[in-house]
N, C-alpha and C positions, 0 to 999 in steps of 0.2 A: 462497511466501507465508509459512510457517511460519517458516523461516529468518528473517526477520524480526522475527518479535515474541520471536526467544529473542538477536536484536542490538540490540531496541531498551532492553534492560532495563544491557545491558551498555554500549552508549554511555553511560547516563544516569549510571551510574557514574561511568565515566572523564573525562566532559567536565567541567569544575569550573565552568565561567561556566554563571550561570542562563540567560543569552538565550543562549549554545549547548545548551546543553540541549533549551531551548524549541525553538527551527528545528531542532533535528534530529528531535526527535518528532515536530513537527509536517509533515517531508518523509518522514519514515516511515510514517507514517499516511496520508497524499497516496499513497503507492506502494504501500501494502497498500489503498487505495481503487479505484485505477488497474487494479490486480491481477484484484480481484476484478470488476470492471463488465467487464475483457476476457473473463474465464472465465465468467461470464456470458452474456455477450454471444457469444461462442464455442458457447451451448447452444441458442444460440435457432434453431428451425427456417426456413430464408431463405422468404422468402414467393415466391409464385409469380403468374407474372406473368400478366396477364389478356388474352384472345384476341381 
């Protein structure tokens, strides 16, 4: 996830159209969202199931 937010500074650069620019931050931030709700979600204790 890290690796991301030091590519998304560097696309923003390189891309010259403002609507590429825009879809790409805004697919970057979707996958740094995406990211973080698995790693999350990854911590959560599974619940147990009733007898």
């Amino acid at each position: 996830m890290l690796a991301g937010w030091f590519l998304l500074p560097a696309a923003v650069v390189m891309l010259p159209a403002l609507p590429a620019r825009t879809a790409f931050v805004l697919a970057g931030i979707g996958v740094e969202i995406l990211g973080f709700l698995f790693v999350a979600r990854a911590h959560i204790p599974p619940r147990r199931k009733r007898a």
